[in-house]
C-alpha positions in Angstrom: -13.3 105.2 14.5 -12.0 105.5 11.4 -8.2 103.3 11.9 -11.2 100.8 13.6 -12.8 100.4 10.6 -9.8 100.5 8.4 -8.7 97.6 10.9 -11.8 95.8 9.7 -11.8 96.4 6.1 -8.6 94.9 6.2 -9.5 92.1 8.4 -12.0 91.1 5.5 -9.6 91.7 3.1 -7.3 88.9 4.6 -9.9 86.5 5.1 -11.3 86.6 1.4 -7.9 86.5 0.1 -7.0 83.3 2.7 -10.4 81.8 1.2 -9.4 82.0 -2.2 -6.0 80.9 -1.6 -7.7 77.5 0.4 -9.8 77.1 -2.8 -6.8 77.1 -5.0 -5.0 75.4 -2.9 -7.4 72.1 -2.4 -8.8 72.1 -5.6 -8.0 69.1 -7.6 -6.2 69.9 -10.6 -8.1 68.8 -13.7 -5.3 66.5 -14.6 -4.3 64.6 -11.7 -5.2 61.1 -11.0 -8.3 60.7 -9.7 -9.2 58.0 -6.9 -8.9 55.2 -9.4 -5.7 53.2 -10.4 -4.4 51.3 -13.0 -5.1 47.6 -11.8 -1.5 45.4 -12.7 -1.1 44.2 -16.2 -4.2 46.3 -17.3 -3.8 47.3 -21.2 -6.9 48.7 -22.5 -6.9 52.1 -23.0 -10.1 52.8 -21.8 -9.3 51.6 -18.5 -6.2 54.0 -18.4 -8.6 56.8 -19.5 -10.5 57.0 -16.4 -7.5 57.9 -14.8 -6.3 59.9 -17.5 -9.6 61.5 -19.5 -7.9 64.2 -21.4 -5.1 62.4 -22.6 -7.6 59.6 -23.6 -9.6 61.9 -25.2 -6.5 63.0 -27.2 -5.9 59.5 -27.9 -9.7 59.2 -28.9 -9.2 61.5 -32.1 -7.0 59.2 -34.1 -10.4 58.0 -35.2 -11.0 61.1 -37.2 -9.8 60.1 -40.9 -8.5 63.0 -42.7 -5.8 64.2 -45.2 -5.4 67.5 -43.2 -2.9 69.9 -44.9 -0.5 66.8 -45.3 -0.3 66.4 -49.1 1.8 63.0 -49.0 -0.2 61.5 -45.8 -3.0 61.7 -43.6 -5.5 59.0 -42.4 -7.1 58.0 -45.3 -7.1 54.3 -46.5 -6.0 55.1 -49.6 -4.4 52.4 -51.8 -0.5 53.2 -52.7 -0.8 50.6 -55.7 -4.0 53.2 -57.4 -1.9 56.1 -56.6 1.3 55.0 -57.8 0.2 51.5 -60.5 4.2 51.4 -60.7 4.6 49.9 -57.6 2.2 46.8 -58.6 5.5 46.0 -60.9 8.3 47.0 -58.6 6.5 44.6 -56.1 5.8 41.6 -58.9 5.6 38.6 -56.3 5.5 40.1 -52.9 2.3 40.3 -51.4 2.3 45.1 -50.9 2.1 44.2 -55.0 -2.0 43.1 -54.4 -2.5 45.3 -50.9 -0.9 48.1 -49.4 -2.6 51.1 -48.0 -1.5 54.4 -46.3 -1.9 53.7 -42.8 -4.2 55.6 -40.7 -2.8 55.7 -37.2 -2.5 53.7 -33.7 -5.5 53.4 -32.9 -6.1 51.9 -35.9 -3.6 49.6 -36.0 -5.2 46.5 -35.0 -8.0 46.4 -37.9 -5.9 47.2 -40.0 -3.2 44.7 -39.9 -6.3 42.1 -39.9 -8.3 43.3 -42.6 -5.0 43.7 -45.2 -5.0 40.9 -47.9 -1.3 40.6 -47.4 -2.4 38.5 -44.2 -2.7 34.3 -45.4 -2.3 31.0 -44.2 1.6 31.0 -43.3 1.4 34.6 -42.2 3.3 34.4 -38.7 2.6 36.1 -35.4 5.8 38.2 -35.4 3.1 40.4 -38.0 1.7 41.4 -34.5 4.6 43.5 -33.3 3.9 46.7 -33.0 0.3 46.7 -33.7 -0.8 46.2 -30.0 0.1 46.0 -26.1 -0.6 42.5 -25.9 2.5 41.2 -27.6 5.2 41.9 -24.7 3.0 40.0 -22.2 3.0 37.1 -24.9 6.4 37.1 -25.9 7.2 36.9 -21.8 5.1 33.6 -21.5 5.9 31.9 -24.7 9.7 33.0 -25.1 11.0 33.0 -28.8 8.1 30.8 -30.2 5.9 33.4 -30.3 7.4 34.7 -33.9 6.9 31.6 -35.7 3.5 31.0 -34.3 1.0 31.1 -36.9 -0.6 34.9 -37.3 -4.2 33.4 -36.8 -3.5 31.2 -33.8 -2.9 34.0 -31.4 -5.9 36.3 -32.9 -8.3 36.1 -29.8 -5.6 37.3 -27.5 -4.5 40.0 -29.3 -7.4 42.4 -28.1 -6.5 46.3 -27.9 -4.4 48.4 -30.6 -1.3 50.6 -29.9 -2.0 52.4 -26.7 -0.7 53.8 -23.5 1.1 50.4 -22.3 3.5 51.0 -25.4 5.0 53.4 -24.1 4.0 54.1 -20.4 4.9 52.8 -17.0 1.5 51.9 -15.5 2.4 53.1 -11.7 4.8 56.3 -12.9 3.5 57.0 -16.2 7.3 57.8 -17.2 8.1 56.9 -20.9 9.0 53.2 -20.8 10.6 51.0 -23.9 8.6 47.9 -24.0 9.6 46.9 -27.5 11.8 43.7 -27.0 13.1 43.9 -30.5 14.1 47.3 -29.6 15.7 46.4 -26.0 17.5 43.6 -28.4 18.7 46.3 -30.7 19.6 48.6 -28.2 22.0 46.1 -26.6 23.8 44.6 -29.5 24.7 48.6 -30.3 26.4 48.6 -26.9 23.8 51.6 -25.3 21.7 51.2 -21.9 18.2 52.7 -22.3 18.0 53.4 -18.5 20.4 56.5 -19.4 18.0 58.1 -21.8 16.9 61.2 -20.9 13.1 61.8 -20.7 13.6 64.0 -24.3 15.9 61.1 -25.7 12.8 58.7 -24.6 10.3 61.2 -26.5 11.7 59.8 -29.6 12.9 56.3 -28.6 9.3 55.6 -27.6 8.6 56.0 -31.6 11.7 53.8 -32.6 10.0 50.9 -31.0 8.0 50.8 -34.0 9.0 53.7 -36.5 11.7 51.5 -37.9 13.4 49.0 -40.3 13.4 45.4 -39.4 13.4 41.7 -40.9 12.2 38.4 -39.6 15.4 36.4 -38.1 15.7 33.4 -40.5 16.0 30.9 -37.4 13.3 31.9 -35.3 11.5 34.3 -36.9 11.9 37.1 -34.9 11.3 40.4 -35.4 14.9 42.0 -35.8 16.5 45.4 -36.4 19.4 46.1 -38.6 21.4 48.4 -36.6 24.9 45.9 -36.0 26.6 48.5 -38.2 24.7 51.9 -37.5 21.5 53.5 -38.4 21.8 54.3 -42.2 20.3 52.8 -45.0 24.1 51.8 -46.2 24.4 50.0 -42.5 21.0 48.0 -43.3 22.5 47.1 -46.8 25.9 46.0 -45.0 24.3 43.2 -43.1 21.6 42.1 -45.2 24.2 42.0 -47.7 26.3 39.7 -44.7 23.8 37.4 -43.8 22.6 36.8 -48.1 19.2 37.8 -46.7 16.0 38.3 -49.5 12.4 39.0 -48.8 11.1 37.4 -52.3 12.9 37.1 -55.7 11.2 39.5 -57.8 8.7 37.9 -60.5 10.0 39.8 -63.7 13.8 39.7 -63.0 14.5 37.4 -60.5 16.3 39.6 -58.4 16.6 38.4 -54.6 14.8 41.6 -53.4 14.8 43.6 -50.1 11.7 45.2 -48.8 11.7 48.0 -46.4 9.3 48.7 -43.5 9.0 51.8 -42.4 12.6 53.2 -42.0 11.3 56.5 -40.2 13.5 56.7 -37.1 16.9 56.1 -39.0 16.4 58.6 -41.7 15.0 60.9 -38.7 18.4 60.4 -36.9 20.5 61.6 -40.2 18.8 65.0 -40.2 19.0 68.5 -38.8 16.3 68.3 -36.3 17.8 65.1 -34.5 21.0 66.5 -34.7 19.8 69.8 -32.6 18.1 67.6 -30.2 14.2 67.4 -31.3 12.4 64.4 -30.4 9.5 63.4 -32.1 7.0 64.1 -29.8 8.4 68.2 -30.2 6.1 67.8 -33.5 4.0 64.8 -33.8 2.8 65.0 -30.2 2.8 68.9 -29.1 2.1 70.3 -25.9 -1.8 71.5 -26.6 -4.8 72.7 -24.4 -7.1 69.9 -23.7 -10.3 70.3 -21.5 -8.8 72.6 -19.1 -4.9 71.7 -19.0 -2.1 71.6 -20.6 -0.7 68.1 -22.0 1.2 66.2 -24.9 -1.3 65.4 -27.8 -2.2 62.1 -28.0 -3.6 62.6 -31.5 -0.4 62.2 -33.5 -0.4 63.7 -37.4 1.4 65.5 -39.3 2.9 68.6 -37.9 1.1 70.4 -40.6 -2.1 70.4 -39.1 -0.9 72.1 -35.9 2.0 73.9 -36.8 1.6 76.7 -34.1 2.1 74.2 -31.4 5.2 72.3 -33.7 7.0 74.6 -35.6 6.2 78.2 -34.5 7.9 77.1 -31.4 11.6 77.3 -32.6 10.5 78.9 -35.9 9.5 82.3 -35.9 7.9 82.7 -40.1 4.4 82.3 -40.8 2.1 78.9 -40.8 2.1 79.9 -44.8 5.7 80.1 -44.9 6.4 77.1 -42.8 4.0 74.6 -44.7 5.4 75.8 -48.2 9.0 74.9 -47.0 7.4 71.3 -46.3 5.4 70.6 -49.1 8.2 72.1 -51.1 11.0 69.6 -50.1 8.3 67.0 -49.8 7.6 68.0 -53.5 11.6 67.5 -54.5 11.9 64.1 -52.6 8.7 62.7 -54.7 9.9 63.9 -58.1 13.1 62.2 -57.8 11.4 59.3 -56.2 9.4 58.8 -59.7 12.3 59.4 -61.9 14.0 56.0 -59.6 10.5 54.1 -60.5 10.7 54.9 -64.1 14.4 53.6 -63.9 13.7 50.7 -62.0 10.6 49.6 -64.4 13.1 50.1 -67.9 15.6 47.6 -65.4 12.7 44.8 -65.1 11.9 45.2 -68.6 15.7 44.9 -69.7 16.4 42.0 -67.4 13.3 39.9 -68.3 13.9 40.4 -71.9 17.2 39.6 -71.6 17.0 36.3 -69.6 14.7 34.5 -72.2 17.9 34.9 -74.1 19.9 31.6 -73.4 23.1 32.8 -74.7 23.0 35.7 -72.3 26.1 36.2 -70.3 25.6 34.8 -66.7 27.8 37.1 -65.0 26.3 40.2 -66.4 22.4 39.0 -65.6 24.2 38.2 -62.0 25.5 41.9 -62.0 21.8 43.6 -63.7 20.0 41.6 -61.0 22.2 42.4 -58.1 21.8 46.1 -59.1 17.8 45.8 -59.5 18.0 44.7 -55.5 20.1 47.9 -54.5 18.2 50.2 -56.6 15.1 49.0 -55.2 16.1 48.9 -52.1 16.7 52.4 -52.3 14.2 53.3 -53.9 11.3 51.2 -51.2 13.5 52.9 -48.4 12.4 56.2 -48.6 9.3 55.6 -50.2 7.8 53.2 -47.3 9.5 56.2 -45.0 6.8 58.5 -43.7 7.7 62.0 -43.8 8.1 62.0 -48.0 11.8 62.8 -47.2 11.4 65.5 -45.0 12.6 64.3 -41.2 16.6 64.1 -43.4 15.7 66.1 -47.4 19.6 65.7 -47.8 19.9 61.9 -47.2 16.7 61.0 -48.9 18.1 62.4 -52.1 21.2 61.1 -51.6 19.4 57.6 -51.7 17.1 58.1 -54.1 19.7 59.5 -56.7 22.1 56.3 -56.2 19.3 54.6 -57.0 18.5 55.9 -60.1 22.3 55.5 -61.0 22.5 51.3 -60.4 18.6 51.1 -61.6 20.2 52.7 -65.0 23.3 50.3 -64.6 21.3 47.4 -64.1 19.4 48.3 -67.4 22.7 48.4 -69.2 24.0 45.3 -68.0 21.2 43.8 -68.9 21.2 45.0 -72.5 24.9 44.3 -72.7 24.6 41.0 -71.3 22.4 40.2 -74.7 24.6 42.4 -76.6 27.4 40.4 -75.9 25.7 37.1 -76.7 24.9 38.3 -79.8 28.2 39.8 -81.2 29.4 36.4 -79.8 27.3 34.5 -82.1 27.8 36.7 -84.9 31.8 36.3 -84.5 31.1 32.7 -84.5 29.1 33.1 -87.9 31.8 35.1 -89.5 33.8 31.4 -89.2 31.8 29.0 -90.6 30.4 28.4 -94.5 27.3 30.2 -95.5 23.8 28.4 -94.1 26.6 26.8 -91.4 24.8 28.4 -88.5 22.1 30.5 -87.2 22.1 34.6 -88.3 21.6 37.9 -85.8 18.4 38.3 -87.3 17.0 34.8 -86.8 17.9 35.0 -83.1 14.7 37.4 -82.9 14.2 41.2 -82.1 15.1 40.5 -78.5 18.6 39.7 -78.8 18.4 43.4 -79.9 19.9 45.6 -76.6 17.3 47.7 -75.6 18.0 51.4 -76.7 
């Protein structure tokens, strides 16, 4: 009697057990696809989000605008030009000198790019890239003459902001390069994006857009730098090849260089890339959303979520961990200041100089040639993202060569008057008294600046 019931005990015991293990076993995980598909050439988010409803709701909370514990971000539209007034001189003729804001993420990228005052008449549609899914569909029916089309023309077909088709295969949802200035890019450097590896592709999904680039005289089109390599000096090399400008600067002349939003290549010179992070490890962390586990779609800084970002590898406290940001950060943006203030004494000295006519050509050619490098310098690690920190090292590096040909153009400048002015005053020393103009009558800016 009592093995019998022992027998059935354990008979019940199997059956609950096979029960559970049914229910587990049939129950839809909370993250697969459901029933619905993608439809083919779908790009609205929304649409991918009934298929995906966690990671959409992820991708929902870009709207939030917030500083967070980033001191030199976030996603508030504040204005660059109130927070540093400098800059309204350092751009004197380019349009970021009347309108440039700190950007406040993807999803935001669409009203943004509209709403900026940089945008006019002969603004061209090659100001779309990167700011929604609909340009590779567009680019693919109109060929090349989609860059030079004016900005406005295309406006109605340009309908969702940076989303899932950027960087996802519709039917596998594997990371997918979609970036045709990127594919371009990719290829002249002689490397095959099909041999990525899925981590390689966590950060090359960001480089479609996380990145220097210039407008191809020709055709307009959106073009990246890289012939030479990744690093600011590689940039410099071509530009410096093709006699390329953005604007001649108002004050001094100079045939300036203006730098996007280098963060990929100054990424690729520091420790993290060169242990194999990507930047998904810490923009876009694994986190808990509704009941699964995926890759936030809310990308910020790794400040605000430094658990899931850094406490991964690194084993200090949050406290300790944010202080060593904010720190470097803090190191980066002090030196950065120090290269405006030298920049703004370099205007000053070349635009006094040049109302000078007997200043020395060859020396205003030098002083201006040096105000382009040192701003270039100087623009590319302060239109970077991270305040230095994705390569502390490099950033410096820049910033204090800059600060070295921003004080040489400055003393070119000055001597280039000073030079003009001992001329005339050896000239003086020749002729009879009352013969010929004095030092002093030239005026006080024939003075070189001390």
């Amino acid at each position: 009697m009592q093995k019998s019931w022992r027998s059935v005990m354990l008979l019940c015991l199997i059956l609950v057990m096979t029960g559970v293990l049914f229910v587990g076993c049939t129950q839809k995980a909370p993250n697969q696809p459901t029933t619905a598909t993608i439809p083919e050439g779908e790009l609205d988010p929304a649409v991918w989000g009934k298929v995906y409803p966690d990671h959409y709701a992820s991708y929902l909370k870009q709207k939030e605008q917030t500083k967070g514990n980033s001191k030199f971000g976030g996603s508030l539209p504040e204005s660059h030009l109130k927070e540093s007034p400098a800059q309204v001189k350092l751009f004197a003729g380019y349009p970021f000198s009347e309108d440039y804001n700190e950007e406040r993420g993807h999803i935001w990228a669409l009203e943004d790019v509209i709403n900026t005052q940089r945008i006019g008449p002969k603004t061209i549609s090659s100001c779309w890239n990167c700011k929604s899914p609909n340009v590779k569909p567009l680019v693919d029916k109109m060929g090349d003459t989609f860059w030079a089309t004016p900005f406005l023309e295309l406006k109605d077909q340009i309908k969702h902001p940076i989303a899932c088709a950027n960087c996802h295969d519709p039917k596998t949802m594997a990371l997918a390069i979609t970036s045709i200035p990127l594919l371009d890019a990719l290829k002249t450097r002689g490397i095959d994006p099909v041999k990525f590896s899925r981590q390689e592709m966590r950060t090359m999904v960001c480089a479609q857009c996380h990145v220097e680039y210039y407008f191809k005289p020709d055709n307009k089109k959106v073009t990246f730098p890289w012939k030479y390599g990744l690093k600011m000096d590689d940039a410099e090399k071509l530009y410096e090849e093709l006699n390329f400008k953005d604007w001649d600067h108002k004050e001094s002349q100079a045939p300036m260089l203006k730098a996007q939003h280098p963060d990929y290549e100054l990424f690729s010179t520091g420790v993290h890339a060169a242990n194999g992070v990507a930047c998904a490890d810490c923009h876009m962390p694994y986190v808990k959303q509704g009941q699964t586990k995926i890759s936030s779609h809310h990308l910020q800084s790794p400040l605000n979520h430094i658990s899931q970002s850094c406490q991964t590898c690194h084993k200090q406290s949050e406290e300790y961990l944010k202080n060593q940001v904010i720190g470097t950060q803090e190191t980066v943006f002090k030196t950065k200041v120090l290269l405006e203030t030298a920049l703004s004494d370099a205007i000053d000295a070349i635009t006094i100089a040049a109302k000078n006519p007997a200043a020395k050509a060859d020396m205003m050619t030098q002083a201006r040639s040096l105000h382009r490098k040192a701003g270039w310098r100087w623009d590319f690690v302060s239109s970077e993202n991270s305040m230095g920190w994705h390569s502390p090292k490099e950033a410096l590096r820049i910033l204090g060569e800059g600060i070295d040909m921003a004080r040489q153009a400055q003393l070119k400048a000055n001597l280039a008057v000073g030079a003009a002015v001992e001329g005339a005053a050896g000239a003086d020393a020749g002729k009879t008294p009352g013969a010929g103009t004095s030092v002093e009558a030239a005026g006080p800016e024939t003075t070189p600046k001390q």
